[in-house]
C-alpha positions as CSV (number, residue, x, y, z in Angstrom):
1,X,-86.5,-272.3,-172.9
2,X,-84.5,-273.6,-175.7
3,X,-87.3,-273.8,-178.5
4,X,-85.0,-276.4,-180.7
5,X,-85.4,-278.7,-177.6
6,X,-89.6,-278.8,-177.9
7,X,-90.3,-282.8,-178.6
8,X,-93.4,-283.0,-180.1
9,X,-95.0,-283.5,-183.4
10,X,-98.5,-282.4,-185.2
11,X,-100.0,-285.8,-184.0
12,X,-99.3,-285.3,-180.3
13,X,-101.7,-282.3,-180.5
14,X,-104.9,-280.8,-181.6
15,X,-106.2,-277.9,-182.7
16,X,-107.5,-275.1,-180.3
17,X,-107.1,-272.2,-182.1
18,X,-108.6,-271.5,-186.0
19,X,-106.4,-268.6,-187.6
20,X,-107.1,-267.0,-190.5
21,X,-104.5,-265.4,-192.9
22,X,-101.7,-267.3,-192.5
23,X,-98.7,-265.4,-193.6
24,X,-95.5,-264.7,-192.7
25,X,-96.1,-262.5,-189.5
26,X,-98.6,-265.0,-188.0
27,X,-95.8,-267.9,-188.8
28,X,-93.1,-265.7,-186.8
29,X,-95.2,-264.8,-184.2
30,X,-98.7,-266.5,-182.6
31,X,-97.0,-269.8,-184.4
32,X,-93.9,-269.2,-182.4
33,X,-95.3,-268.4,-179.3
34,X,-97.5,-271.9,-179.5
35,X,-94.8,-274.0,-180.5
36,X,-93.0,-272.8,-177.4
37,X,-95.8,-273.8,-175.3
38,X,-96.5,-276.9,-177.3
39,X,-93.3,-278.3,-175.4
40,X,-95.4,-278.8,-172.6
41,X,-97.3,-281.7,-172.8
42,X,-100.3,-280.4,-171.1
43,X,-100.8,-277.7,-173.4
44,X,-100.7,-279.7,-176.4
45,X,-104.9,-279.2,-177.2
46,X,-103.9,-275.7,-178.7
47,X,-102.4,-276.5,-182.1
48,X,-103.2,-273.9,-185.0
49,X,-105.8,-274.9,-187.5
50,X,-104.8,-272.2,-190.5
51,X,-107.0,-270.9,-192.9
52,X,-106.6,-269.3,-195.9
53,X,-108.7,-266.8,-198.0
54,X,-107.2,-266.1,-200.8
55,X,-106.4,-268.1,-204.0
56,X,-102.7,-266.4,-203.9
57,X,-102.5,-268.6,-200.3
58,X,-102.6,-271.7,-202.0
59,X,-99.3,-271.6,-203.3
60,X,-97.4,-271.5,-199.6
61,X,-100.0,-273.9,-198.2
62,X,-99.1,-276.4,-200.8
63,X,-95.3,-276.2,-199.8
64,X,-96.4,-276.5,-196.4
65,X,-97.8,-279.5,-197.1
66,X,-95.2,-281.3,-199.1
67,X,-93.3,-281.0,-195.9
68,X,-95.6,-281.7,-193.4
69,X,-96.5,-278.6,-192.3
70,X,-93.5,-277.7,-190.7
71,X,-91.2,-274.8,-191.5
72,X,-88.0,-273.1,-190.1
73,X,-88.0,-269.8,-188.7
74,X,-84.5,-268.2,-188.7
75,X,-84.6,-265.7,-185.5
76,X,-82.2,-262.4,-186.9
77,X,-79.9,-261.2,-183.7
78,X,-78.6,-257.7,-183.6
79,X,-75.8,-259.2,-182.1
80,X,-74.9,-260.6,-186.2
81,X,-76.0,-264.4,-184.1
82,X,-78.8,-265.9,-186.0
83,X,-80.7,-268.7,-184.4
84,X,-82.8,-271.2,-187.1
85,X,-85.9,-273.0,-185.1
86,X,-87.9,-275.9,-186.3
87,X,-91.7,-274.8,-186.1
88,X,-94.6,-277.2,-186.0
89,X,-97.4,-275.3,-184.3
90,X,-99.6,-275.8,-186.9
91,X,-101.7,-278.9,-187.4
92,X,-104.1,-278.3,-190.2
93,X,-104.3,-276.1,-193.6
94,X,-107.3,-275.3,-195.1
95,X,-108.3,-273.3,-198.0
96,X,-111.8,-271.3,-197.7
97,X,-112.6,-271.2,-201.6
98,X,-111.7,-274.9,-201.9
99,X,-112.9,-276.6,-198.7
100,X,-115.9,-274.8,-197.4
101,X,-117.5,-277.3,-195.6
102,X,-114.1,-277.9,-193.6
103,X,-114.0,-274.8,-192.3
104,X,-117.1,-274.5,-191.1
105,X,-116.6,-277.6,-189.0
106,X,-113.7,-276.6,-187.5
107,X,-115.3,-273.2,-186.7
108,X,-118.4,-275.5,-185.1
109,X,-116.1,-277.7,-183.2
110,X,-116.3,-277.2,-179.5
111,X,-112.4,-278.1,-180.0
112,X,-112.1,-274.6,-181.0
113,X,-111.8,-271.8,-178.4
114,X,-110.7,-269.2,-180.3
115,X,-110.5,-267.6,-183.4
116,X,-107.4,-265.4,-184.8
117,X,-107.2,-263.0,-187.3
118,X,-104.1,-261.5,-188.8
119,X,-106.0,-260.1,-192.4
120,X,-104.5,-256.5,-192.4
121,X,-105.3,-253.2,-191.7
122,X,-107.8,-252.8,-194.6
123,X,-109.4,-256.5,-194.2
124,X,-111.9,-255.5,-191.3
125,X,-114.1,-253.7,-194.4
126,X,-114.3,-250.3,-192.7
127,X,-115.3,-246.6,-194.2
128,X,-111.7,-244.7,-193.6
129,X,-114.0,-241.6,-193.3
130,X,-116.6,-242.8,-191.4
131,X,-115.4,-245.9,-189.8
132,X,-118.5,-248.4,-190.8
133,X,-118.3,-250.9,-191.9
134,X,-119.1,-250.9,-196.0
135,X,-122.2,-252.9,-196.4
136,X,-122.6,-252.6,-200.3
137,X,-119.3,-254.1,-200.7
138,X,-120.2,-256.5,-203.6
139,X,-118.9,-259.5,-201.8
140,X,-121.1,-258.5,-199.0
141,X,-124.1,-258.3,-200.2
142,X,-123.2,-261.9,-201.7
143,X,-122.4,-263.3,-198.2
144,X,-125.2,-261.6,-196.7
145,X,-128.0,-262.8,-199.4
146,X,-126.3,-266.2,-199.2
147,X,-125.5,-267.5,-195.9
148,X,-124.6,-270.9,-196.4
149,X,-122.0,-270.2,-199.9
150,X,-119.6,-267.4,-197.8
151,X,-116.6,-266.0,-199.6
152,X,-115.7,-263.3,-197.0
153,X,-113.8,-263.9,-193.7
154,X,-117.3,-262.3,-192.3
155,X,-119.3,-265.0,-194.1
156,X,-117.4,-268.1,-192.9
157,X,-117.2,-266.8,-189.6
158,X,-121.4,-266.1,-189.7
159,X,-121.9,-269.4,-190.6
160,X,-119.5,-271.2,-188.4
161,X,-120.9,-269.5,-185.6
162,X,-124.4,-271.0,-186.7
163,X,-123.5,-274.3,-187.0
164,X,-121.3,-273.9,-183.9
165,X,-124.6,-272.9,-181.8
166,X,-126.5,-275.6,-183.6
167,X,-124.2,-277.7,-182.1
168,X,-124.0,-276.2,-178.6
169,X,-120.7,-276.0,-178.8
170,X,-120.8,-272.7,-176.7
171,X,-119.2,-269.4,-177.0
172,X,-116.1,-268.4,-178.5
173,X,-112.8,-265.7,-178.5
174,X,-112.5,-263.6,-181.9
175,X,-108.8,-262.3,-181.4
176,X,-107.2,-260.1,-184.0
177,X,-103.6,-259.8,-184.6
178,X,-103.7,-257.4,-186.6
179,X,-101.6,-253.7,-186.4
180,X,-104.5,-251.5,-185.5
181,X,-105.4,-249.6,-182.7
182,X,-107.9,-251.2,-180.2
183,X,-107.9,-254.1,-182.8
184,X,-110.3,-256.5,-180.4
185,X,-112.9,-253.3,-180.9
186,X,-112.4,-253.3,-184.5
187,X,-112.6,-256.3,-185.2
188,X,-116.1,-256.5,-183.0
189,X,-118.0,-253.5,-184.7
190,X,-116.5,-254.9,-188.0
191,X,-118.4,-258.8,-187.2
192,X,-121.2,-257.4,-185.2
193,X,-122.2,-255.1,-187.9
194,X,-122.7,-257.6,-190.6
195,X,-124.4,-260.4,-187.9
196,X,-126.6,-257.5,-187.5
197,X,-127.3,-257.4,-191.2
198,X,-127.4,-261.1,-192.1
199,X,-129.0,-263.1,-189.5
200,X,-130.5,-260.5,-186.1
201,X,-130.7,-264.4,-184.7
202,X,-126.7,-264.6,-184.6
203,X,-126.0,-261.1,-183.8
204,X,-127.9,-262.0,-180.3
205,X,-126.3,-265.0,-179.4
206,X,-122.9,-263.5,-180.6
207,X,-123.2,-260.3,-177.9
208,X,-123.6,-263.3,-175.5
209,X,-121.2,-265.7,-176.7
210,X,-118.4,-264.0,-178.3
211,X,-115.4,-261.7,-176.9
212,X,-113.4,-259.6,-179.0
213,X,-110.0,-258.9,-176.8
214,X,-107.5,-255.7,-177.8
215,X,-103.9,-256.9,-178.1
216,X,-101.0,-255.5,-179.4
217,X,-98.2,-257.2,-181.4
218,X,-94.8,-256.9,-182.6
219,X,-91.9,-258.9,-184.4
220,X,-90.5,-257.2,-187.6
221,X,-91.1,-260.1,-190.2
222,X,-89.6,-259.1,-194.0
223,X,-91.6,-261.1,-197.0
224,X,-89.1,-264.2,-198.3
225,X,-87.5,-263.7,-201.5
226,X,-86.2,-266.7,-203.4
227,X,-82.8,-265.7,-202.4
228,X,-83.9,-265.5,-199.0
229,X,-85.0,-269.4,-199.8
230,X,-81.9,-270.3,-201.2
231,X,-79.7,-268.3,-198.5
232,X,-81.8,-269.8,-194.6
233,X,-81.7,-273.3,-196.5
234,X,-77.9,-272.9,-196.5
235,X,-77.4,-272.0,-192.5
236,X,-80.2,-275.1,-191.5
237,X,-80.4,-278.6,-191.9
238,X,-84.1,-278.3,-193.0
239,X,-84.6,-278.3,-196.5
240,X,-87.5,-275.7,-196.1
241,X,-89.8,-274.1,-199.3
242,X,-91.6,-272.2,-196.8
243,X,-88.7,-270.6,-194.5
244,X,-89.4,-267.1,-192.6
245,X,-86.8,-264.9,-191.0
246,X,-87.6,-262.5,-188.4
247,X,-85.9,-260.1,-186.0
248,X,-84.8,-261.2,-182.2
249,X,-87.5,-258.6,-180.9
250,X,-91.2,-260.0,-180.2
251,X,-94.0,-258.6,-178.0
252,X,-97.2,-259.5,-177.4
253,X,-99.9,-258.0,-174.9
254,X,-103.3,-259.7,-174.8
255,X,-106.7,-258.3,-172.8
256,X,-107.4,-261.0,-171.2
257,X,-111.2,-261.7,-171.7
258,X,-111.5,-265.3,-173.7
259,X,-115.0,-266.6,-173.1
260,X,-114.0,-269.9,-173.9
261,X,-110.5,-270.3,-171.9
262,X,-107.1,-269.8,-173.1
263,X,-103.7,-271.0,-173.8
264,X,-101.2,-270.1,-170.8
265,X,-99.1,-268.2,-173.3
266,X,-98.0,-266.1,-170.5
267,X,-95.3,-269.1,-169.5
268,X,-94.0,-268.0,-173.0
269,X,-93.4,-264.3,-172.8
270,X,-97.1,-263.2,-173.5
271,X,-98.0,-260.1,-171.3
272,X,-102.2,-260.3,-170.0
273,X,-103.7,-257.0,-169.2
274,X,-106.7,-255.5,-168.2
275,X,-106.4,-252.8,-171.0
276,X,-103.7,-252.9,-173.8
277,X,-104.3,-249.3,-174.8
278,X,-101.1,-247.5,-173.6
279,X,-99.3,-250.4,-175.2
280,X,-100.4,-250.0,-177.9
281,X,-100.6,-246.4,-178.5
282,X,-97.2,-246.4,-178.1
283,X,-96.3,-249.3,-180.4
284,X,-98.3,-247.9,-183.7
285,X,-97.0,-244.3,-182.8
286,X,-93.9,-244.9,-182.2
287,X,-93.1,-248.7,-184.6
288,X,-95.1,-248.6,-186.9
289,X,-95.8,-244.1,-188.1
290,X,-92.0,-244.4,-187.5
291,X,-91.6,-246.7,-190.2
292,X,-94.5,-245.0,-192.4
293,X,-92.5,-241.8,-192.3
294,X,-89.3,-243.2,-193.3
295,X,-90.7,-245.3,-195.9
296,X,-91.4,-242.6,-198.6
297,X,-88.4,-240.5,-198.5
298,X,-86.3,-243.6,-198.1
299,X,-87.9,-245.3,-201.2
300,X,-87.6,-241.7,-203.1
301,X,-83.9,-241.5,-201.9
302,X,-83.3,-245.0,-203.9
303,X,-83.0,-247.2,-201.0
304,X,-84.7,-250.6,-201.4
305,X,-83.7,-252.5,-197.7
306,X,-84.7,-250.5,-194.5
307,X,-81.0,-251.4,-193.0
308,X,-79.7,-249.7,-195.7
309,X,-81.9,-246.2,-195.2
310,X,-81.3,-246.5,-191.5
311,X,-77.6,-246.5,-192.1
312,X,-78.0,-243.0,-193.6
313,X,-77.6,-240.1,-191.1
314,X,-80.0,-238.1,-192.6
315,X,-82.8,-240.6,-192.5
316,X,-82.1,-241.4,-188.6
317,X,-81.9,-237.7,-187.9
318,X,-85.6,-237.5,-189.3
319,X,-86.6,-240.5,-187.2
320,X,-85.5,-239.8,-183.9
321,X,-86.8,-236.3,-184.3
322,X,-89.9,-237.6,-185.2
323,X,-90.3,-239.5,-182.2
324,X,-89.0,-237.3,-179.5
325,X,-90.3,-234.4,-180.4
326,X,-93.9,-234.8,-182.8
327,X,-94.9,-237.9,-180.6
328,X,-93.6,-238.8,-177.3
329,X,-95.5,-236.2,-176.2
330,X,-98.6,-237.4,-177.1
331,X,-97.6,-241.3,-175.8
332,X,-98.0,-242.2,-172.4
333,X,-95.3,-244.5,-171.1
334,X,-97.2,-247.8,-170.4
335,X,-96.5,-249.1,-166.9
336,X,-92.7,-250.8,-166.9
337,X,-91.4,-249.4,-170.1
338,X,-88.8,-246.9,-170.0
339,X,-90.0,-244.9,-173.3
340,X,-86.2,-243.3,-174.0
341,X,-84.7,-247.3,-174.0
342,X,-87.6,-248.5,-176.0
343,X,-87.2,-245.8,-178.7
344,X,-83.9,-246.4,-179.5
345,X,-84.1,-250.4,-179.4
346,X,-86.5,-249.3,-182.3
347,X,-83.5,-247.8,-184.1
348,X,-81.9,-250.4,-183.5
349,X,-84.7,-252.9,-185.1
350,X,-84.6,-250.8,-187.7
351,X,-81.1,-250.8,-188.4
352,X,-80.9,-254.7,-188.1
353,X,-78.5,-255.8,-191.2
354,X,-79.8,-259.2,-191.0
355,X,-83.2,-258.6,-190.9
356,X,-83.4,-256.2,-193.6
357,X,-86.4,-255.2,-194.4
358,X,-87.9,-254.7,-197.8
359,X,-88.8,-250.7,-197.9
360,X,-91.9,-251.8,-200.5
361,X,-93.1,-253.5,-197.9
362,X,-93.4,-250.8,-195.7
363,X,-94.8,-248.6,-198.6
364,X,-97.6,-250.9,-199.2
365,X,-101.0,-250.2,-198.5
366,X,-100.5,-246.2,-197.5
367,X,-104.3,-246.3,-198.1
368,X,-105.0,-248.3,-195.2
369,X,-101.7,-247.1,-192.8
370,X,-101.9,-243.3,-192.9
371,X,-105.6,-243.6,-190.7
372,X,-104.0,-246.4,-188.4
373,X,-100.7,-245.0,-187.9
374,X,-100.5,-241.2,-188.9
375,X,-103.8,-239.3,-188.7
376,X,-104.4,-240.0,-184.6
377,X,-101.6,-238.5,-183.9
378,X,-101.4,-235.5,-186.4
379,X,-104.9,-234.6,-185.1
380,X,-103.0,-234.3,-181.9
381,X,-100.5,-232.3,-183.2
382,X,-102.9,-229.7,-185.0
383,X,-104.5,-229.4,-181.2
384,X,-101.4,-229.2,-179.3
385,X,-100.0,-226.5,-182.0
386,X,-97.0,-228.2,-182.7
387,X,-94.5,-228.3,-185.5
388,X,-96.0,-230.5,-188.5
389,X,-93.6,-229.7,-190.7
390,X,-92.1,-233.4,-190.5
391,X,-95.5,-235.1,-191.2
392,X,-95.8,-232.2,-193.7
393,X,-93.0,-233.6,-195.3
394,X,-94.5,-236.8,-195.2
395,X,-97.3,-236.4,-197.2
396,X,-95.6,-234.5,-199.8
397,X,-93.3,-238.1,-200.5
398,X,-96.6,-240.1,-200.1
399,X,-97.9,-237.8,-203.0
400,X,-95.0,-237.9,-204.9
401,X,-94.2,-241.2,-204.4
402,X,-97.8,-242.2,-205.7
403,X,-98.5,-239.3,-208.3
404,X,-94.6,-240.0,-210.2
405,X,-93.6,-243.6,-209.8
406,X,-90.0,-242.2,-210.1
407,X,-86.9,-242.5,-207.3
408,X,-84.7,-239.6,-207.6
409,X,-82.0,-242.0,-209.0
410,X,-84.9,-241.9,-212.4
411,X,-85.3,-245.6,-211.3
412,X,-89.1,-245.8,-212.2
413,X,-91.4,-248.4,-209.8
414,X,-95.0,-249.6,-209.6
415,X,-96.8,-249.4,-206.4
416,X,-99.2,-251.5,-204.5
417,X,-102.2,-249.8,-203.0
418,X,-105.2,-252.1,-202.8
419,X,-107.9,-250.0,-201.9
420,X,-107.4,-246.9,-203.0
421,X,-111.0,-245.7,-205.2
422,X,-111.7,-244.1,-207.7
423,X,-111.6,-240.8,-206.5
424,X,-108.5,-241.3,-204.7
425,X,-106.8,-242.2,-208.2
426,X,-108.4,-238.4,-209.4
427,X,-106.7,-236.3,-206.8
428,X,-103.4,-238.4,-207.2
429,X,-103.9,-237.6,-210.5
430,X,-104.8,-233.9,-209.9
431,X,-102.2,-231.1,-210.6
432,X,-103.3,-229.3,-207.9
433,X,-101.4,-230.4,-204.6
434,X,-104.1,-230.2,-202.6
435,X,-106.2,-232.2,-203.9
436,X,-104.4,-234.7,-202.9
437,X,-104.9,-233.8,-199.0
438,X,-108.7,-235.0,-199.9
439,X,-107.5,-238.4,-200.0
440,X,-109.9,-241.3,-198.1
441,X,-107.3,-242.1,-195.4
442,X,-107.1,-238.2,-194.0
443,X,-110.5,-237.5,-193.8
444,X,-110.9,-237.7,-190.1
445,X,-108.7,-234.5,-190.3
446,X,-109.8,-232.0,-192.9
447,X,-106.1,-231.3,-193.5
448,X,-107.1,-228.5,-196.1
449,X,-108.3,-226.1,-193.2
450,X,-105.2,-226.3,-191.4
451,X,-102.9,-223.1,-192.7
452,X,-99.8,-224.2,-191.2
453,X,-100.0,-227.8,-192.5
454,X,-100.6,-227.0,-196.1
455,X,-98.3,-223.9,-196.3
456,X,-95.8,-226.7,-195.2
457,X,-97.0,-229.3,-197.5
458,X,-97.2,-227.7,-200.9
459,X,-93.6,-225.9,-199.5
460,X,-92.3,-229.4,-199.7
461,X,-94.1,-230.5,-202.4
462,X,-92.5,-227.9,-204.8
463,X,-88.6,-228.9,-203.2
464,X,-89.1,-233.0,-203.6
465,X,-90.2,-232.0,-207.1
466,X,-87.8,-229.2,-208.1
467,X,-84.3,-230.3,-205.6
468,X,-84.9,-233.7,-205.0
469,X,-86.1,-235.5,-201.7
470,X,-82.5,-234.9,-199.9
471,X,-82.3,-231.3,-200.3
472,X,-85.8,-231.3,-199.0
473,X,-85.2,-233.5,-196.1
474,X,-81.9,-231.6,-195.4
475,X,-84.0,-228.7,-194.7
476,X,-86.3,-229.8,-192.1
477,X,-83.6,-231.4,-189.7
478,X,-82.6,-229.4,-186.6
479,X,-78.9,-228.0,-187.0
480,X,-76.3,-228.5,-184.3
């Protein structure tokens, strides 16, 4: 299907699906796949109703809106052929903090089948030590003591749901997006547990009239600079404020258990399943620890653009390694996929010049990665007795990388870790090395018992600090 040939317009459709955190992912991704199936008349009752959270999402919904909620979406080949696609998917912006009572309606209106979420890693308000969900988060405790004046996704969503039985406008499909393992169980303990809190009323109807499917996604999606702007306005006829560039890869496996029916977004590419788990196990192990690991050293080494790291030998030396031999054992093949051809497409993603990636963007957050993407595995690892001395090597860059604010190159930075705490900021802070291994994201492994690891660790450690991050990485690659 030619997806510049889809004739239809936001007023030929309405809105099915309600998704919150409308960024540049979800606009590459779940928007894509809808406009594709948009082109079919008969599908056109599952239009996107966007909502944002966040005062900083006010600025992209306004430019949305001064052209009509369209945008382009420039599709990066590896092939060096770029294709530049007209999206319209979405029907409706709302903002939470200025249109409340919108919101809620939409989430009441029997319209509305199902609800998707694409609000990070660290947006589902869970311990990292525990994995419970944080019920004295301030906010919280506001939403929770004031049902009806919500300011957290949790809130809105509580309250919806209310008016949305009060309606009887039956049940409905919470379906994260999001990079997490067994999201669609995440994302359920994470709603369920304040329903439970705030109203026992809604927690029972929601066990009997809300599913939470697993999925796993996957299109590499850079942020858009204003060069970026300036440079996909000059290869499409759209005069677009809101453009997003993406690469030619895109996945997407769905459980399929929707309570309220569906879009047939398998006529678009979408893969249903019974259980997502092997798919995505081998997605976050492989895509996304892959790019945690080279994130670090990369950023230490002075490279900015992942195209640009992956073009050094050293740096794809580490990755491959890294995959064949810490985690393809521990990663099931899923049924159909060839794991050798699927790891090196991924160097090959990587590698994509016209995508390229910001590195920052793959730095941020650690916080909320390293428990997600890095700690499963490594616990596997310890078990299994195998070599750590690569993810050794990783968490001596993470520390450097947050403890110095300083490239090799003397090129200092600022980094963006929203949710580290206070005591995180004390053993970054600590001279002793391994304090840092004390950090919130590794407690489900206490790292600090593990000889091997931490004789590793603090070996590399000393060599980032006292030979610089390529000496360091030299040394852990296997020789010819």
């Amino acid at each position: 299907m030619d997806p510049q040939n889809n004739k239809y317009t936001q007023n030929d459709c309405t809105s099915g699906i309600l998704h919150i955190g409308v960024g540049n992912f979800h606009r590459a991704h779940q928007a894509f796949y809808t406009h594709l199936l948009l082109a079919n008349e008969s599908a056109r009752n599952w239009a996107i109703c966007g909502v944002g959270m966040l005062e900083s999402d006010e600025v992209l919904f306004d430019k949305l809106r001064a052209q009509h909620l369209d945008y382009t979406l420039t599709i990066c080949g590896r092939n060096g052929v770029n294709e530049t696609v007209t999206i319209s998917s979405i029907k409706e912006l709302l903002l939470a903090f200025k249109q409340p009572e919108l919101v809620l309606n939409r989430m009441a209106d029997a319209a509305i089948k199902i609800i998707t979420l694409t609000i990070t890693e660290g947006g589902y308000n869970l311990d990292k030590s525990t994995n419970k969900f944080i019920l004295d988060d301030p906010q919280i405790v506001h939403d929770i003591e004031n049902p009806s004046e919500p300011k957290t996704v949790f809130g809105f969503v509580a309250e919806g749901l209310r008016q949305r039985r009060a309606n009887g406008a039956g049940g409905i499909t919470i379906l994260s997006c999001d990079n997490l393992q067994h999201n669609g169980t995440t994302a359920k303990a994470a709603f369920m547990a304040f329903f439970e809190a705030q109203d026992k009323d809604l927690s029972t109807w929601a066990a009997a009239n809300l599913t939470f499917p697993n999925s796993m996604v996957d299109r590499i999606t850079p942020a858009t600079t204003p060069e970026d702007v300036e440079r996909l306005n000059k290869s499409s006829a759209f005069r677009d404020e809101a453009p997003v560039y993406c690469e030619d890869f895109i996945q997407w496996v769905i459980e399929d258990d929707f309570i309220a029916g569906r879009p047939d977004w398998e006529t678009v590419g979408v893969q249903f399943t019974d259980d997502v788990s092997a798919f995505e196990n081998m997605k976050l192990s492989l895509l996304n620890a892959s790019h945690t690991l080279l994130s670090y050293p990369s950023f230490l080494l002075g490279y900015r653009k992942v195209d640009e790291a992956m073009a050094d030998e050293d740096i794809v030396s580490f990755v491959r390694e890294f995959m064949d031999i810490d985690i393809t054992p521990n990663v099931p093949a899923p049924e159909g996929i060839d794991l050798e051809e699927y790891k090196q497409t991924l160097v090959e993603r990587f590698a994509n010049k016209a995508v390229s990636d910001q590195l920052s963007r793959l730095c941020y957050d650690g916080i909320s990665k390293f428990p997600v993407y890095i700690m499963p595995n490594l616990a596997k690892m310890i078990a299994n007795q195998q070599d750590l001395s690569r993810v050794a090597f990783l968490f001596a860059n993470y520390r450097h990388y947050l403890k110095y604010q300083k490239d090799d190159k003397k090129v200092e930075f600022n980094y963006a870790e929203p949710w580290l705490n206070a005591a995180d900021k004390e053993m970054i802070a600590s001279k002793d090395p391994l304090s840092f291994l004390g950090l919130s994201a590794f407690k489900s492994v206490a790292l600090i018992d593990h000889n091997e690891f931490t004789t590793s660790y603090l070996k590399y450690v000393d060599s980032i600090q006292n030979d610089g991050t390529r000496t360091a990485l030299q040394a852990i690659l296997s020789k010819p």
